[in-house]
Backbone as XML, in Angstrom:
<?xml version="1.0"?>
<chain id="A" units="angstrom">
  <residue number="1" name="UNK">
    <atom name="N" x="0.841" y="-1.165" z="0.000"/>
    <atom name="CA" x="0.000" y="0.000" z="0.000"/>
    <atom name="C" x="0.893" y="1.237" z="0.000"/>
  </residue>
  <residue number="2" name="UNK">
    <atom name="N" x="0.335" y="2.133" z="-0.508"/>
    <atom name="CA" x="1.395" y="3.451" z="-0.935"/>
    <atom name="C" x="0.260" y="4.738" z="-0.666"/>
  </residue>
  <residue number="3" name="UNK">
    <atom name="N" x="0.711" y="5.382" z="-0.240"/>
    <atom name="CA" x="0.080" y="7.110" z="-0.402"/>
    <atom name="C" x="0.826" y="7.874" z="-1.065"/>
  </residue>
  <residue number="4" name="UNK">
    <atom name="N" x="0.411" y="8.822" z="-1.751"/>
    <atom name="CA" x="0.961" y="9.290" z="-2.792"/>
    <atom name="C" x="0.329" y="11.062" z="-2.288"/>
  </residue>
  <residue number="5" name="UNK">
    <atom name="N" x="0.926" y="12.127" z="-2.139"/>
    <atom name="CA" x="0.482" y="13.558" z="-1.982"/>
    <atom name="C" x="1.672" y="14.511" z="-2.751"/>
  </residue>
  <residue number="6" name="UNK">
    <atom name="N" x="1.542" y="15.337" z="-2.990"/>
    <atom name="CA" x="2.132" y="16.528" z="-3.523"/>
    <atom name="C" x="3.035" y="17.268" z="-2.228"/>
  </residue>
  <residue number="7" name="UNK">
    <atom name="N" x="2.810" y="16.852" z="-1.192"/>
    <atom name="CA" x="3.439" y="17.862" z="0.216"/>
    <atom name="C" x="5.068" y="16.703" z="-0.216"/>
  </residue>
  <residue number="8" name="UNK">
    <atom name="N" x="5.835" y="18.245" z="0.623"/>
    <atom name="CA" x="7.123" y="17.542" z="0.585"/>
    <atom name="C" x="7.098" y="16.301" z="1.498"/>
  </residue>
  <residue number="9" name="UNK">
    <atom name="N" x="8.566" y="15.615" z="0.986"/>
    <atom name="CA" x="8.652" y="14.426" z="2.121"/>
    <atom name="C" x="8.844" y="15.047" z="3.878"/>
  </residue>
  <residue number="10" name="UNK">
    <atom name="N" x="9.464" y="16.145" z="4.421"/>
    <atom name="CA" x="9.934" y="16.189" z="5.345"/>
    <atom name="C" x="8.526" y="16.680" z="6.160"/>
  </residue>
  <residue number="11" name="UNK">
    <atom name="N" x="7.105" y="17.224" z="5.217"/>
    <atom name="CA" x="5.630" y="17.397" z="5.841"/>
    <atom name="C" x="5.173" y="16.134" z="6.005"/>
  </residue>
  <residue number="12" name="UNK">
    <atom name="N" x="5.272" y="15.158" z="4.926"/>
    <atom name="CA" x="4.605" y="13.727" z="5.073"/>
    <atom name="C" x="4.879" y="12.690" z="6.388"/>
  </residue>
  <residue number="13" name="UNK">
    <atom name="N" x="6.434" y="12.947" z="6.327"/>
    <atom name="CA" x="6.800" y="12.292" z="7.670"/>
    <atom name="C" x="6.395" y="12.631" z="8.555"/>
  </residue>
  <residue number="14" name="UNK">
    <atom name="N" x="6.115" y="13.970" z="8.927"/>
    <atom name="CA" x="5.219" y="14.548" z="10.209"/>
    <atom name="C" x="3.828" y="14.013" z="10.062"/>
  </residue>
  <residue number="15" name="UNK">
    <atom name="N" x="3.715" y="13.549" z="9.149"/>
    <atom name="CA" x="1.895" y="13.190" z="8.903"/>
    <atom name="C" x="1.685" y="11.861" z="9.604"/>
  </residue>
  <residue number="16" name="UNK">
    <atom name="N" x="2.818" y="10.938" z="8.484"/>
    <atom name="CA" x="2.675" y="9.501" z="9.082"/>
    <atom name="C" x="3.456" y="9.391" z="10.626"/>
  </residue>
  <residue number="17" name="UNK">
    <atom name="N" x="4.083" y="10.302" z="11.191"/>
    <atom name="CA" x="4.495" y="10.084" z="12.562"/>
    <atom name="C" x="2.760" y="10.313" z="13.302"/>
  </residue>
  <residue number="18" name="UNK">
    <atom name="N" x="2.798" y="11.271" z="13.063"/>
    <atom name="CA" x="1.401" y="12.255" z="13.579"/>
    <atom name="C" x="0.227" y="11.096" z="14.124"/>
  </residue>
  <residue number="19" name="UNK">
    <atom name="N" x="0.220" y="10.222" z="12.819"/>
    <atom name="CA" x="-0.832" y="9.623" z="12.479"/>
    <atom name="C" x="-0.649" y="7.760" z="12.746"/>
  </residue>
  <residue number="20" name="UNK">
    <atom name="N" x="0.376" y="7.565" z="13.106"/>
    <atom name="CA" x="1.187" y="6.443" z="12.773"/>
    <atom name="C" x="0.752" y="5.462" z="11.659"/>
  </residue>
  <residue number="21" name="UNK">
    <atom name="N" x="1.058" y="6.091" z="10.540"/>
    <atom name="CA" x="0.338" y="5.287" z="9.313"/>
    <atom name="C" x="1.280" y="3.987" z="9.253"/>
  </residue>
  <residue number="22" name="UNK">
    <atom name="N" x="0.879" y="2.882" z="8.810"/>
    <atom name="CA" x="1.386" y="1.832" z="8.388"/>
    <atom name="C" x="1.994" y="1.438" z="7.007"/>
  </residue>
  <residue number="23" name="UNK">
    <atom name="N" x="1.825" y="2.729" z="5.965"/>
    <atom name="CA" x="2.134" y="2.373" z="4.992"/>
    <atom name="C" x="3.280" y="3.492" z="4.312"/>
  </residue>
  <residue number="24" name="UNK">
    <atom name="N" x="3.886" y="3.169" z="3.154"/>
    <atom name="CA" x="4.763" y="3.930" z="2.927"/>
    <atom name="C" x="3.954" y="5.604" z="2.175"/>
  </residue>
  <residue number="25" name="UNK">
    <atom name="N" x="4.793" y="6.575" z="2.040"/>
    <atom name="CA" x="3.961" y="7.880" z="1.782"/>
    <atom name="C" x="4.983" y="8.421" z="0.510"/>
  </residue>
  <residue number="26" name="UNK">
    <atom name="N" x="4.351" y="8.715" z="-0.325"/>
    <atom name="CA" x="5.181" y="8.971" z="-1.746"/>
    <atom name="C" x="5.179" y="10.774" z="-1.845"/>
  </residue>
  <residue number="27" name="UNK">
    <atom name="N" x="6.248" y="11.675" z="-2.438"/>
    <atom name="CA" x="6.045" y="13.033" z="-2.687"/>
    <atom name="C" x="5.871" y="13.418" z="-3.807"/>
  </residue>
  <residue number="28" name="UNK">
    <atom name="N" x="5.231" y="13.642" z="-4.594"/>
    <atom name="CA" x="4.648" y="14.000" z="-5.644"/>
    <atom name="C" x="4.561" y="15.793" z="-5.782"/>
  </residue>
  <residue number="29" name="UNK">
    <atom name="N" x="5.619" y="16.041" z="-5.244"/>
    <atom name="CA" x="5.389" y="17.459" z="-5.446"/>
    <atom name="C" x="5.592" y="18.320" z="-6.641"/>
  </residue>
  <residue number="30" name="UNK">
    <atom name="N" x="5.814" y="17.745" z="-7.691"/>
    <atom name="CA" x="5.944" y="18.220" z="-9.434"/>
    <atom name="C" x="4.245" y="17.988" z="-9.888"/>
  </residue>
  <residue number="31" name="UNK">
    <atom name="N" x="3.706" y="17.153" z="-9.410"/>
    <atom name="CA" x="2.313" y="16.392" z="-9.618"/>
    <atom name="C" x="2.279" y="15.807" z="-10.707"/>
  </residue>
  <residue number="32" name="UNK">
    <atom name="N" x="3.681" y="15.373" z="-11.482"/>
    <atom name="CA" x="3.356" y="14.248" z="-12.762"/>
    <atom name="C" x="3.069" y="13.347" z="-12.164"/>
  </residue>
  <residue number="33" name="UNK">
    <atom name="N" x="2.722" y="12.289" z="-10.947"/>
    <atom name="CA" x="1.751" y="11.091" z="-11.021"/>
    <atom name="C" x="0.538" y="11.612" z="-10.937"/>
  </residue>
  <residue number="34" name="UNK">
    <atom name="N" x="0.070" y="12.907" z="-9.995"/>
    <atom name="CA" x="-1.158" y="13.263" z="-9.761"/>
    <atom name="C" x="-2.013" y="13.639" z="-11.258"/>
  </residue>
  <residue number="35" name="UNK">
    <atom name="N" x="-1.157" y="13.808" z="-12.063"/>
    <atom name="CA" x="-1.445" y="14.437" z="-13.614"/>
    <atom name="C" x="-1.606" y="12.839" z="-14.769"/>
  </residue>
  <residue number="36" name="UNK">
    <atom name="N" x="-1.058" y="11.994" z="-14.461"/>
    <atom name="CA" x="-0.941" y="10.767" z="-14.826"/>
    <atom name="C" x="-2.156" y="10.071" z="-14.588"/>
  </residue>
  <residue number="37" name="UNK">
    <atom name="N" x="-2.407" y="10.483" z="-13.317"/>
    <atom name="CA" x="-3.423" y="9.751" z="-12.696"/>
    <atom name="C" x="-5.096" y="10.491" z="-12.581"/>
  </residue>
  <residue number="38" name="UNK">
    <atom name="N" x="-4.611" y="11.523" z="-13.396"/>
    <atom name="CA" x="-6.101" y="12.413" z="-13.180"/>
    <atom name="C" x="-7.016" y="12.591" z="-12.332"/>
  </residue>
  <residue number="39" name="UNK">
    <atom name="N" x="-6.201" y="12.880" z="-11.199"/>
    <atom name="CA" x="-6.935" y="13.556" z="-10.408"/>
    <atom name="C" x="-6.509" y="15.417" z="-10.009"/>
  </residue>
  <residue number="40" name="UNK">
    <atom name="N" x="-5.727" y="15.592" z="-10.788"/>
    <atom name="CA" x="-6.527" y="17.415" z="-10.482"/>
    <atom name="C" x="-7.299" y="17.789" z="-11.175"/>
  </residue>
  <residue number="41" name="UNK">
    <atom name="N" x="-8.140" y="18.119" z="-10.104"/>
    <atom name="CA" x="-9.744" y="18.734" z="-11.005"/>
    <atom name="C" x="-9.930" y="20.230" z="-10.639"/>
  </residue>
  <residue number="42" name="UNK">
    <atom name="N" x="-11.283" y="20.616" z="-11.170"/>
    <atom name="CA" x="-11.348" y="21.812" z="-10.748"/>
    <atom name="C" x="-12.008" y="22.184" z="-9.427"/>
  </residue>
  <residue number="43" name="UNK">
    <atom name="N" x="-11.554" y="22.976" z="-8.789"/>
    <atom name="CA" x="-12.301" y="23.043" z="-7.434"/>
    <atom name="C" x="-12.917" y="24.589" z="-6.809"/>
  </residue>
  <residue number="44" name="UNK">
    <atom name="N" x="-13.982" y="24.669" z="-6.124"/>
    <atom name="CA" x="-14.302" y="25.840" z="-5.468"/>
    <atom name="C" x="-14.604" y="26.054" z="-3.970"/>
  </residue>
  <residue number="45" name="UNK">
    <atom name="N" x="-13.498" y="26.786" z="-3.718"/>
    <atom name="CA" x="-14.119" y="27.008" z="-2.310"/>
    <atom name="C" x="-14.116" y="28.586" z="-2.275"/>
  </residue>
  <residue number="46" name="UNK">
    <atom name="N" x="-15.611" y="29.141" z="-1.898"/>
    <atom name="CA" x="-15.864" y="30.494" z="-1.172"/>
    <atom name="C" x="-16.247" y="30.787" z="-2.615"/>
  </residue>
  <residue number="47" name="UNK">
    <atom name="N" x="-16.823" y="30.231" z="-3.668"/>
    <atom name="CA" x="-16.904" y="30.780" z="-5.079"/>
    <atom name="C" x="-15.605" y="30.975" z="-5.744"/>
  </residue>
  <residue number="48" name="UNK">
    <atom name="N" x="-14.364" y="31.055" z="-5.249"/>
    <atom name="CA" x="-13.653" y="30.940" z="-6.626"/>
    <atom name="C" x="-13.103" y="29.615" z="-6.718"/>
  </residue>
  <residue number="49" name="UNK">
    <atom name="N" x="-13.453" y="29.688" z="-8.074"/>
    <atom name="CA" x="-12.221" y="28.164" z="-8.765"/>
    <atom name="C" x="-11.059" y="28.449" z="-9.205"/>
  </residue>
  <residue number="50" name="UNK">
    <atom name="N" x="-10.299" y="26.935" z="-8.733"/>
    <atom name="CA" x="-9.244" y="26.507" z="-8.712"/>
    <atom name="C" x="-8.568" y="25.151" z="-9.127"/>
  </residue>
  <residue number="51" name="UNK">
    <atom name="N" x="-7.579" y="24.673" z="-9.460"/>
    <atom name="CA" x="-7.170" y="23.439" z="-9.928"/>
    <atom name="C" x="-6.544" y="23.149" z="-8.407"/>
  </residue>
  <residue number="52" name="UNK">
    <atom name="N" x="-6.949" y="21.642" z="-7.841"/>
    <atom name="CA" x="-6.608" y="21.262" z="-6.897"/>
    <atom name="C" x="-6.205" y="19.138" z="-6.863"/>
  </residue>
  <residue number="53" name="UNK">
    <atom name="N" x="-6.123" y="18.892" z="-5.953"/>
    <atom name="CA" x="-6.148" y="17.128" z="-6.001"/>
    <atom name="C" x="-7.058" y="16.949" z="-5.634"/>
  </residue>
  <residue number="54" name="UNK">
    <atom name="N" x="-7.978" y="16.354" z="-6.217"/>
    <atom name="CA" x="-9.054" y="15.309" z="-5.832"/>
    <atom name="C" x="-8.953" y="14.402" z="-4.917"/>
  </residue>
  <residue number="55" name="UNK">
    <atom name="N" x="-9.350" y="14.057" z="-3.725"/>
    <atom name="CA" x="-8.693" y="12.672" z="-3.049"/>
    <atom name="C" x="-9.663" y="11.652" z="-3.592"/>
  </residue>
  <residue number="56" name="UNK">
    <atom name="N" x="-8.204" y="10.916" z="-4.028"/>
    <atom name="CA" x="-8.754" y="9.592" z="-4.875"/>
    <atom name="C" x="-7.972" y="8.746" z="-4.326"/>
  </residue>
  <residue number="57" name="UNK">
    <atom name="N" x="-8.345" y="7.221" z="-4.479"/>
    <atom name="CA" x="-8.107" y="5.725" z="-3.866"/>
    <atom name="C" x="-8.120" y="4.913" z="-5.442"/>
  </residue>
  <residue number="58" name="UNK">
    <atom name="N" x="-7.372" y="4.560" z="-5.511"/>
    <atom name="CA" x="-6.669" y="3.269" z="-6.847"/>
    <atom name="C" x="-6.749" y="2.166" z="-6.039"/>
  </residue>
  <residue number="59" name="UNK">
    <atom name="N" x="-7.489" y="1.134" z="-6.486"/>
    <atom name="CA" x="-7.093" y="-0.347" z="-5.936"/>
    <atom name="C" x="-6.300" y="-0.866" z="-7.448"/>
  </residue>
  <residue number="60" name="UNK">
    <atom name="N" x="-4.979" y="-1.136" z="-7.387"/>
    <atom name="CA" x="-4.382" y="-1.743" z="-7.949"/>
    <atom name="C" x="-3.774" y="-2.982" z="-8.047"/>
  </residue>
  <residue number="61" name="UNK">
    <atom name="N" x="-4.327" y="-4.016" z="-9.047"/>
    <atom name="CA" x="-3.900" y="-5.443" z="-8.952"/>
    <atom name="C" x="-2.429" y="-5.792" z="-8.997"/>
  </residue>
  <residue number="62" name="UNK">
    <atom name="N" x="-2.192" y="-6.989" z="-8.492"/>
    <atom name="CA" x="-1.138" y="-7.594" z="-8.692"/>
    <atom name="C" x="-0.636" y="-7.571" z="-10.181"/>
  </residue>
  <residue number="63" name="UNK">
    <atom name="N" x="-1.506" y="-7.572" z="-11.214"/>
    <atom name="CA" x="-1.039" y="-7.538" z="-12.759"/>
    <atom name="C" x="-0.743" y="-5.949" z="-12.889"/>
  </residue>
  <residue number="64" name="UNK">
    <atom name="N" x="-0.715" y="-4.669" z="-12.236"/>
    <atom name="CA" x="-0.479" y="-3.697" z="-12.227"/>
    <atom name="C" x="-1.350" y="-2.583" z="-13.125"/>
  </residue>
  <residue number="65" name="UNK">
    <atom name="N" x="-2.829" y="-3.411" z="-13.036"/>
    <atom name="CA" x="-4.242" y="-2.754" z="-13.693"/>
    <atom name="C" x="-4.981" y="-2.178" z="-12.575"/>
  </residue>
  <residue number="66" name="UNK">
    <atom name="N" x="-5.803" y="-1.212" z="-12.927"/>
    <atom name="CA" x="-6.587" y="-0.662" z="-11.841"/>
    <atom name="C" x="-7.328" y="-1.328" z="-11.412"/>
  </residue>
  <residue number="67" name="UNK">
    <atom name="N" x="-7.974" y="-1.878" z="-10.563"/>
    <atom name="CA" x="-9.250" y="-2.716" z="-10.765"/>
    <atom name="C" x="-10.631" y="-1.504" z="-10.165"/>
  </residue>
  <residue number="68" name="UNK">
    <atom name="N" x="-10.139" y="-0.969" z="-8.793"/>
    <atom name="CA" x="-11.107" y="0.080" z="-8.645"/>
    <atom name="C" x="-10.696" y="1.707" z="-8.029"/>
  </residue>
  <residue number="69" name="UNK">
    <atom name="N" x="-11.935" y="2.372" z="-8.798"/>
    <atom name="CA" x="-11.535" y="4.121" z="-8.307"/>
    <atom name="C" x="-12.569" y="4.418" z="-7.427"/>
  </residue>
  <residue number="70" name="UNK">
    <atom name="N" x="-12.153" y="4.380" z="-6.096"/>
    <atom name="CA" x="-12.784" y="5.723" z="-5.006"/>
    <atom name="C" x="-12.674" y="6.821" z="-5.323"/>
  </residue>
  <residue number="71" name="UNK">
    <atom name="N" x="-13.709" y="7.706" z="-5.704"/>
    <atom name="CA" x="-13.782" y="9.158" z="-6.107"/>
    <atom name="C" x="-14.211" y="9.843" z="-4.957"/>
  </residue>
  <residue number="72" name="UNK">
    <atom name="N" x="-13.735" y="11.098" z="-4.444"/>
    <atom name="CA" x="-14.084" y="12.458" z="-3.854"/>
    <atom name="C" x="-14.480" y="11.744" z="-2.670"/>
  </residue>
  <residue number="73" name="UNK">
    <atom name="N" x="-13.216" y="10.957" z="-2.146"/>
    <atom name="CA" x="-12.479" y="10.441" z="-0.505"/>
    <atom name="C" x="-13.214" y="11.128" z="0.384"/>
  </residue>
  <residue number="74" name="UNK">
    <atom name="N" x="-13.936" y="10.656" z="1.247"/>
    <atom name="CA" x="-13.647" y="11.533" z="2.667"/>
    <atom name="C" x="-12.705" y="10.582" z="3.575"/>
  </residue>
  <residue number="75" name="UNK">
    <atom name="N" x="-12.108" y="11.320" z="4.796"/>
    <atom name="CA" x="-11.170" y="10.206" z="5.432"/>
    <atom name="C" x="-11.990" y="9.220" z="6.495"/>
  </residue>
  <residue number="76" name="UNK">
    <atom name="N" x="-12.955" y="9.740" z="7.031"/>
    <atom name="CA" x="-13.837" y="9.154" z="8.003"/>
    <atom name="C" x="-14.699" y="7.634" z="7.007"/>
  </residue>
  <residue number="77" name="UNK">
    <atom name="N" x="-14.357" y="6.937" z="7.646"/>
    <atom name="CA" x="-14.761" y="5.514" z="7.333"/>
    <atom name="C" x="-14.514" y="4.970" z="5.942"/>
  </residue>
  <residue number="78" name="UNK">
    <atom name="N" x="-13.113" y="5.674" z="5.043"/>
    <atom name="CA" x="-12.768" y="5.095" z="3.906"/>
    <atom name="C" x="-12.179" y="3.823" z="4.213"/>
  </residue>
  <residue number="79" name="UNK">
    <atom name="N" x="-11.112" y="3.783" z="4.995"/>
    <atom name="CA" x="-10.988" y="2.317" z="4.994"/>
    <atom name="C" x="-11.548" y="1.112" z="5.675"/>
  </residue>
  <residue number="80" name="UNK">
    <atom name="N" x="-12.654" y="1.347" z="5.932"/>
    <atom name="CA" x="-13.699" y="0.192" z="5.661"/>
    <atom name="C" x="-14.210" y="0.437" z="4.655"/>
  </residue>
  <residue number="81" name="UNK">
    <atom name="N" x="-14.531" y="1.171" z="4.004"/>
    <atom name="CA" x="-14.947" y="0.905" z="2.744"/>
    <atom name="C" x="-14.292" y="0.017" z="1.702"/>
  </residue>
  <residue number="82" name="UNK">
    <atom name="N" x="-13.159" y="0.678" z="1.723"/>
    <atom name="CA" x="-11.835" y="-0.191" z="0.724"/>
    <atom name="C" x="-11.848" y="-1.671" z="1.469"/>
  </residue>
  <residue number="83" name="UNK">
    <atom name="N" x="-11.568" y="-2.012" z="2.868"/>
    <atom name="CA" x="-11.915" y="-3.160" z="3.194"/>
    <atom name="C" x="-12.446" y="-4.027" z="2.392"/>
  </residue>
  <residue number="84" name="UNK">
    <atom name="N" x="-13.843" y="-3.404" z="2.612"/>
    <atom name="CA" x="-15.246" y="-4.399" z="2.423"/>
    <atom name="C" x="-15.408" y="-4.510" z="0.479"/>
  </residue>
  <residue number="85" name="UNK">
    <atom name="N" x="-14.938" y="-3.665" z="-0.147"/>
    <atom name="CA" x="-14.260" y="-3.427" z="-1.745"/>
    <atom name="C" x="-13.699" y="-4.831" z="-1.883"/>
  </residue>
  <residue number="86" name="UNK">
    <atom name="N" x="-12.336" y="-4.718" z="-1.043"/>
    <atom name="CA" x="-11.298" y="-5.652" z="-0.958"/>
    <atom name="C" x="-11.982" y="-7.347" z="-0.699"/>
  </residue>
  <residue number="87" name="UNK">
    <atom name="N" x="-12.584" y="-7.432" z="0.254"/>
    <atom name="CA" x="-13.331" y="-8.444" z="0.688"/>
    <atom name="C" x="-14.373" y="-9.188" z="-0.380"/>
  </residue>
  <residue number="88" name="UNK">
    <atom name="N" x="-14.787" y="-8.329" z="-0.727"/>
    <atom name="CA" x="-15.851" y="-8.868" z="-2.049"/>
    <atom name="C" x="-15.474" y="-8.895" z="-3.209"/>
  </residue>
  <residue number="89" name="UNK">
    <atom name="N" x="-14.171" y="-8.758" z="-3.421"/>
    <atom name="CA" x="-13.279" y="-9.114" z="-4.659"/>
    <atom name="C" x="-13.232" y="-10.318" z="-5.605"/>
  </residue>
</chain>
């Protein structure tokens, strides 16, 4: 499992300390995977728009195909969701 964000590495590490994530955290701060992967979209907050990251979830197979896209993440109870995704596979 991988996370992937645009923040530098030396913010991420404060994240996954913060947070004690279990998985590794990728920096994407040029955003060619985020651009690869299409998720900057357009976004508005307060009425103006902006190009931002979408939080998105890739389940990616062992053959290195997508199999599924979580669109427009919230963090509260995504991974049970992906779980139960995972589970009924």
């Amino acid at each position: 499992m991988l996370g992937i964000s645009a923040d530098a590495s030396e913010k991420q590490k404060k994240f996954q300390d913060k947070y004690d994530l279990p998985y590794t955290l990728l920096a994407d701060t040029d955003k060619k995977i985020c651009n690869v992967f299409g998720v900057i979209k357009d976004k508005n907050m307060y009425g103006k728009i902006f190009k931002g990251i979408a939080r998105t979830t890739f389940v990616i197979g062992p053959d290195a195909k997508i199999k599924h896209i979580f669109n427009n993440v919230k963090a509260e109870g995504h991974a049970e969701e992906v779980l139960a995704y995972l589970k009924g596979e």
